[in-house]
C-alpha positions in Angstrom: -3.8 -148.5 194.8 -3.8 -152.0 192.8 -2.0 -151.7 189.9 -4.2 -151.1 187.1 -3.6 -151.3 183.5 -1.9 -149.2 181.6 -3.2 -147.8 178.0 0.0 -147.0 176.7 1.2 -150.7 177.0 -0.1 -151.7 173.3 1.7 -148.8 172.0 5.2 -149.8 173.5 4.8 -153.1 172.3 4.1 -152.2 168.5 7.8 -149.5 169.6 9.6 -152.9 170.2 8.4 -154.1 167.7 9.5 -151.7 165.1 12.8 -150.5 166.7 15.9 -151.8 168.6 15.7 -148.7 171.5 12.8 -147.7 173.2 13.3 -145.0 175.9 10.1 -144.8 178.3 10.2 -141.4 180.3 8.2 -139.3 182.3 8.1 -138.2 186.0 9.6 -139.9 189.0 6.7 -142.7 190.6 4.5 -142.3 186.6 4.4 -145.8 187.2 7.1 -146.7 185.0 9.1 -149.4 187.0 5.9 -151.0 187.3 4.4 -151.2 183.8 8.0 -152.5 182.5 8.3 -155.3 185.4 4.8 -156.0 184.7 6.3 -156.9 180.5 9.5 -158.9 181.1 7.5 -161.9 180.1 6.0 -160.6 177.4 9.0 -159.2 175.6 11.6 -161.4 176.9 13.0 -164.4 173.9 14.0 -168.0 174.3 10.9 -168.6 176.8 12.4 -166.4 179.1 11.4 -162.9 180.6 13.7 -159.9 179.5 16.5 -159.1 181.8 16.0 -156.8 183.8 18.6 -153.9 185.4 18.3 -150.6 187.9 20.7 -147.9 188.0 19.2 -146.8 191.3 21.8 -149.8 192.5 25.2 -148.5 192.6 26.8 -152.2 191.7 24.5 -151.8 188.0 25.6 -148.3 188.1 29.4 -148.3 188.4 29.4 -151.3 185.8 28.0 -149.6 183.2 29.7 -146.4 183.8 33.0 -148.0 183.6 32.3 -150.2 180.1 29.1 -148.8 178.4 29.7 -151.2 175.6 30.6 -154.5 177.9 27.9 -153.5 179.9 25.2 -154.1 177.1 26.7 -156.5 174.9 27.1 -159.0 178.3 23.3 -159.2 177.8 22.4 -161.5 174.5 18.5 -160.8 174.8 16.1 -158.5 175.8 17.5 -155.8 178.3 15.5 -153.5 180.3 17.5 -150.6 182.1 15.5 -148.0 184.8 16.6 -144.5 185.5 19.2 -145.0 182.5 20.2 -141.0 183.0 22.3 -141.6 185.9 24.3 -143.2 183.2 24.4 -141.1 180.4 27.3 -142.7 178.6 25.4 -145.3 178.1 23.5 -143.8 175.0 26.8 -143.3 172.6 27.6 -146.9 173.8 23.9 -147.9 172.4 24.4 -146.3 169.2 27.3 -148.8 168.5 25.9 -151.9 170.2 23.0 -151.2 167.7 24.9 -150.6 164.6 27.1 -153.9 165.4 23.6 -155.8 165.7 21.9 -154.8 162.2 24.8 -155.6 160.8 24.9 -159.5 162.4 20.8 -160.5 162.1 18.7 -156.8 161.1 15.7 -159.6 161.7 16.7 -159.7 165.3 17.8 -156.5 166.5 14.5 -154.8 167.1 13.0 -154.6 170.7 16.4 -155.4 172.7 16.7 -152.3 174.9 13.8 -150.8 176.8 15.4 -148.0 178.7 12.9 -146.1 181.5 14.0 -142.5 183.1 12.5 -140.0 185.5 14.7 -136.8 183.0 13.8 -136.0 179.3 17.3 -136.2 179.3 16.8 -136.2 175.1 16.5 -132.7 175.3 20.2 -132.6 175.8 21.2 -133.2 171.8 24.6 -134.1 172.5 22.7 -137.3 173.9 20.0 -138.2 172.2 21.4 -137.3 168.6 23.7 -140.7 168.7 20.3 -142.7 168.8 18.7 -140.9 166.0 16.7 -143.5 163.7 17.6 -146.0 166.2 15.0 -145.1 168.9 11.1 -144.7 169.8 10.7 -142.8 173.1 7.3 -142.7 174.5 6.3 -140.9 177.8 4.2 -142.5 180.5 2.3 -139.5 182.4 0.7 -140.1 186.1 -2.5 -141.5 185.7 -5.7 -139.9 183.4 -8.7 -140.5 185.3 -10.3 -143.0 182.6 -7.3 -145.4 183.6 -7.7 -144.8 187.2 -11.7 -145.1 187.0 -10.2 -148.2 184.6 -12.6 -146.6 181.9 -12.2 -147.8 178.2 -9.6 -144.9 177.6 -11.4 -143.9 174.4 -12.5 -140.2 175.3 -10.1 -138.4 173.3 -11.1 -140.6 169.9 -14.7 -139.7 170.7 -14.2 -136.1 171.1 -12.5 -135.6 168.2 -15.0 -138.2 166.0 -18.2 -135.9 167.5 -18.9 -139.6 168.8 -21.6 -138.4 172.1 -23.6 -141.9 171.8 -23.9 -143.7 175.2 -21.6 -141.9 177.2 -21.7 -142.0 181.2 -20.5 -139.9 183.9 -19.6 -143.4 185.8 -20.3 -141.7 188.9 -17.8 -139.2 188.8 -18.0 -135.4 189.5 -15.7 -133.3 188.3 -13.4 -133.2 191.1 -13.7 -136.8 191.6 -12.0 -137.0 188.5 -9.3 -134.7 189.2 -8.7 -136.5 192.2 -7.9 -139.6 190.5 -5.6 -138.5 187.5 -2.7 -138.4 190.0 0.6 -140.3 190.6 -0.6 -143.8 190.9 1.0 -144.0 194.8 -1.2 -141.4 196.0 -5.1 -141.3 193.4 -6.1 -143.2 196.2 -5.4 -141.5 199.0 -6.9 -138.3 201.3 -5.4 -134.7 201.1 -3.9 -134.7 204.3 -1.8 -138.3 203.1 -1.0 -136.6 199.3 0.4 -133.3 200.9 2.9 -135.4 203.1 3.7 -137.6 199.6 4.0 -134.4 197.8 6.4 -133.0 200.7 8.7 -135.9 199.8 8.3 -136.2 196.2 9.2 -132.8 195.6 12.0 -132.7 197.9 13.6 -135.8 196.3 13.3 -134.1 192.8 14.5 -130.8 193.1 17.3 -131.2 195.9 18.9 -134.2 194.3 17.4 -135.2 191.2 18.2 -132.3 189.2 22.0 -132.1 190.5 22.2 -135.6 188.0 21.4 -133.6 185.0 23.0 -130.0 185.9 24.8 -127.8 187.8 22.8 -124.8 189.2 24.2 -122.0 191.0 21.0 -121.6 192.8 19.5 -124.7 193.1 17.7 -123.1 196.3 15.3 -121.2 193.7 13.0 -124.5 192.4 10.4 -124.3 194.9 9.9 -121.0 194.7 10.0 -120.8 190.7 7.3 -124.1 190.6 5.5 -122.0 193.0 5.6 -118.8 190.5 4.7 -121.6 187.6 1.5 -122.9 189.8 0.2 -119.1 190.6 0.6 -119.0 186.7 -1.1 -122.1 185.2 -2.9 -121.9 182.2 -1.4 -118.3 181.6 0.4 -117.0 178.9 4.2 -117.2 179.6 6.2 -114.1 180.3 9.5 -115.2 181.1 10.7 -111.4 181.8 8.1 -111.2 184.9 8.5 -114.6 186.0 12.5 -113.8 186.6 11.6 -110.1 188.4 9.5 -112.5 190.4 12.4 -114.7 191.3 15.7 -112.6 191.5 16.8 -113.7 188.2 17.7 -112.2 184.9 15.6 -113.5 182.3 17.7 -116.2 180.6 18.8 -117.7 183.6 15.3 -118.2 184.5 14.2 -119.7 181.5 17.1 -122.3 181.8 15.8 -122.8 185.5 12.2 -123.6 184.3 13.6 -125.6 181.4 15.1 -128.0 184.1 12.0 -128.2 185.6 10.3 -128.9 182.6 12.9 -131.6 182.1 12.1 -133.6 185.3 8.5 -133.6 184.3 7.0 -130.9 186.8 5.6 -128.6 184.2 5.1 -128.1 180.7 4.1 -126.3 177.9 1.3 -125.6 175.5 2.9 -123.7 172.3 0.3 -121.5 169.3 -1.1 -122.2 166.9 -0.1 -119.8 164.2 0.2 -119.0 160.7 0.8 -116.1 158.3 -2.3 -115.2 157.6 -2.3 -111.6 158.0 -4.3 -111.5 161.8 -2.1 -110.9 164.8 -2.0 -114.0 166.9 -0.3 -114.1 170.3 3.0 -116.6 170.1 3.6 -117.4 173.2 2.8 -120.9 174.7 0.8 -121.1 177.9 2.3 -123.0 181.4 1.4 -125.8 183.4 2.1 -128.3 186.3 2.1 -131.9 184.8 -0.5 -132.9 188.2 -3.4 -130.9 189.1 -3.2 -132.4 192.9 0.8 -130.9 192.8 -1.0 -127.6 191.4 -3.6 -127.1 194.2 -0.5 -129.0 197.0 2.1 -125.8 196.0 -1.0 -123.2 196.1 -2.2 -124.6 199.2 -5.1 -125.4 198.3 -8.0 -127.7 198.6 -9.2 -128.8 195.8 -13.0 -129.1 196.8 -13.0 -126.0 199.0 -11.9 -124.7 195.4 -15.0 -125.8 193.8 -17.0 -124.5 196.1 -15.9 -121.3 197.4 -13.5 -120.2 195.1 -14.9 -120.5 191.6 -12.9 -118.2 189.6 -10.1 -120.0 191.0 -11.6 -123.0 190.3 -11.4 -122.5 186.5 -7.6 -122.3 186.5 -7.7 -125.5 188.4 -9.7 -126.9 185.7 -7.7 -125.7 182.9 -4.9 -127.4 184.0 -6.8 -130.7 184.6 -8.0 -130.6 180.9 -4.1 -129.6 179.6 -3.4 -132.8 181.2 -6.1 -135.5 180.5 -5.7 -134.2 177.0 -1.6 -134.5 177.3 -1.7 -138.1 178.4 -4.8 -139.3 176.0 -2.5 -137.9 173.1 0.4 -141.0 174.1 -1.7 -143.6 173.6 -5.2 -142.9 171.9 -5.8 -143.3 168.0 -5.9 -139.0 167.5 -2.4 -138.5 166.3 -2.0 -134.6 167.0 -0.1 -132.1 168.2 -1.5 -129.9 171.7 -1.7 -125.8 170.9 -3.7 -123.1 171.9 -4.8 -120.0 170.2 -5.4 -116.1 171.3 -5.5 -112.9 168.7 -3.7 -109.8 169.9 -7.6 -108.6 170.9 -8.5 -111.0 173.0 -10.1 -114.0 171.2 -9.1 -117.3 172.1 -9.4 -121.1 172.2 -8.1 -123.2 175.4 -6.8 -125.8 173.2 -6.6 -126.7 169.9 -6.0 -130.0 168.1 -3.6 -130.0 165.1 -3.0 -133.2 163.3 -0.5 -134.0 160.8 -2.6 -132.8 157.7 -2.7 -129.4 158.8 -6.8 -130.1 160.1 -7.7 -128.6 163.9 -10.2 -129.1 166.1 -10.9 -126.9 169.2 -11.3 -127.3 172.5 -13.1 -124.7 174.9 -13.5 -125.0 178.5 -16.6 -123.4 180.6 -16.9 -124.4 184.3 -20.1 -124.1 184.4 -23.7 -126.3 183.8 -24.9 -124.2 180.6 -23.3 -123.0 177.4 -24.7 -120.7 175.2 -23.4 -119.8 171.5 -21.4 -117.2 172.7 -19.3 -119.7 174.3 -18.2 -120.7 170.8 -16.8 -117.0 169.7 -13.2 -117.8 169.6 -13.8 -121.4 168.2 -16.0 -119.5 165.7 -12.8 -117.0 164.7 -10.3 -119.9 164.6 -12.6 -121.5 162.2 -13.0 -118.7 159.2 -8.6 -118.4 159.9 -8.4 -122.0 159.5 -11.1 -122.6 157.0 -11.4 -126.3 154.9 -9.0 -127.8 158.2 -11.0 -127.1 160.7 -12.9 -130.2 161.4 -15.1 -129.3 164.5 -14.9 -128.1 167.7 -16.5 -128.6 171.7 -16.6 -126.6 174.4 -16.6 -128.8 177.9 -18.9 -128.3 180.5 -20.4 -128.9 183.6 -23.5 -130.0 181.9 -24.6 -133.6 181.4 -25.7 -133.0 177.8 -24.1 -133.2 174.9 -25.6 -130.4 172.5 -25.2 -129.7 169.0 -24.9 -125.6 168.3 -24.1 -125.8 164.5 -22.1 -128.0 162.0 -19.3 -130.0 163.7 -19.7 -127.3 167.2 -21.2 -128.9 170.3 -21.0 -128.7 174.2 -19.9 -131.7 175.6 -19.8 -133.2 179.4 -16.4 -133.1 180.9 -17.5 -136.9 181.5 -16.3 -137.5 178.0 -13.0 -137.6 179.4 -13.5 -140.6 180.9 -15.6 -143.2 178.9 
């Protein structure tokens, strides 16, 4: 596939702008190479284009292992660095090369690193807590389907503003959609062509990637524990069964997803909870951070889903939504946090929307073409918990409607995704 714009690009350039370090992370072939290449101009001084480094060339890599501090200050403008966690010195090193530059011109020394890396290495503290107040990270996801379909990328904004005016399918079904909010190498391509990427991809991550950021005893467990994880999607997770499932005692098996988690194969969805006095269920639901991946470790094809397998078909489609709404949250105007909510009897919401004011908004997903209001039961329930901050709330469907069922409650096209 060309490469097609990116809509997280604005929003790394107002991160430069505003601070020295920008880390860019996310999964192995997000794109990331690409979309920084595709800046040097932009954020390079002096007429020139940033400098530009890879630690996937040994030479880079054993220079900057040796003298962190050399290493960076040899560069007197812009610097950007890929797969900086195969050299994790390098963050201490940054930390003083930054400290050294406020002191000399504060005016200058924002925007002058823009590190990439395939490992939320920053969940390790003992790295990322030298950079504190020095660095923005941002993740770059595979692509949603509105920048793949090279939509406007404004879905997210419209859901949350009730905004249903002039919207358009754009010619895309539902599994169209899913087919394109993929790894940019492959939304392009037939099944047979992704499982042979997917063969690869995954072989490259979890046999020698994941020896860079840890040691693992059994390192021959991965595919079988991203296999549990992708039999489990959209589930609550139960990390006591998934370990029975695998061999493993329990805390080992958390660590073991945790890594996975860390090379951007699968994440989570935490509660929303408070102490109100009803029972809510706290713990966060799982997912694989690619739908294609999802249906590729299950076997699966994702339009014989659709049509033969429909119950199936909705887990499928969970996950799709946990990540179109994962990736819109990086760079669309809705600042929020992602959570989902269930009562200890049974009343839930897929998702829920919390932004910094304490407000929600809910998110309920039906595979099928009509909605009725018992659709909206758990959205309705979340509502008199939450009371003056909850704002609204959808539930997506299959439909091609968008329908108003109360104050601020609608069912909404899953098309909205993608304006």
């Amino acid at each position: 596939m060309k490469t097609l714009p990116r809509y997280i690009t604005s929003r790394l350039l107002q991160a430069l702008n505003v601070s020295p370090v920008v880390f860019l992370n996310g999964a192995r072939q997000s794109g990331k190479s690409t979309l920084v290449q595709n800046l040097r101009e932009q954020i390079g001084h002096k007429n020139s284009p940033a400098a530009y480094v890879s630690f996937d060339r040994p030479t880079q890599m054993a220079a900057a292992s040796s003298s962190p501090e050399s290493f960076l200050s040899s560069y007197k403008d812009t610097l950007i660095i890929d797969e900086v966690q195969l050299v994790p010195e390098l963050f201490r090193a940054l930390k003083v090369v930054v400290d050294d530059l406020r002191l000399q011109d504060k005016s200058n020394a924002n925007g002058r690193y823009l590190l990439t890396g395939s490992a939320n290495i920053l969940a390790l503290p003992k790295l990322s807590d030298p950079l504190v107040g020095r660095m923005t990270v941002l993740t770059l996801y595979p692509f949603c389907t509105a920048e793949a379909s090279q939509g406007q990328g404004n879905g997210l904004d419209r859901l949350v503003n009730l905004d249903f005016e002039n919207m358009s399918d754009r010619g895309l079904g539902i599994t169209d959609a899913m087919k394109l909010a993929t790894f940019p190498e492959i939304a392009d391509k037939e099944s047979s062509e992704r499982n042979i990427w997917f063969d690869g991809y995954l072989t490259t991550i979890l046999q020698r990637d994941v020896r860079l950021i840890a040691e693992l005893e059994k390192i021959s467990v991965l595919p079988n524990l991203l296999r549990i994880l992708a039999t489990r999607a959209g589930n609550l997770l139960n990390d006591s069964d998934i370990a029975r499932d695998l061999g493993l005692n329990p805390v080992t098996s958390k660590f073991y997803r945790n890594i996975l988690k860390m090379m951007f194969l699968n994440f989570d969805i935490e509660p929303w909870f408070r102490n109100i006095g009803k029972r809510l269920v706290k713990s966060p639901k799982g997912y694989l951070i690619d739908t294609l991946m999802l249906c590729y470790m299950l076997d699966l094809d994702i339009e014989d889903i659709e049509r033969n397998k429909p119950d199936l078909f909705g887990h499928i489609l969970e996950n799709y939504i946990a990540t179109e709404l994962t990736k819109q949250l990086t760079f669309s105007e809705t600042r929020a946090k992602l959570l989902h909510f269930r009562t200890g009897d049974g009343k839930e919401v897929d998702f829920v929307l919390e932004r910094p004011d304490g407000s929600l908004f809910a998110i309920e997903i039906k595979k099928s073409e009509s909605v009725n209001i018992h659709d909206f039961k758990g959205i309705q329930v979340l509502a008199e918990l939450a009371a003056k901050d909850f704002i609204g709330g959808v539930v997506l469907y299959s439909g091609k409607d968008a329908v108003p069922f109360g104050k601020n409650l609608w069912a909404v096209p899953f098309h909205v995704l993608w304006q």
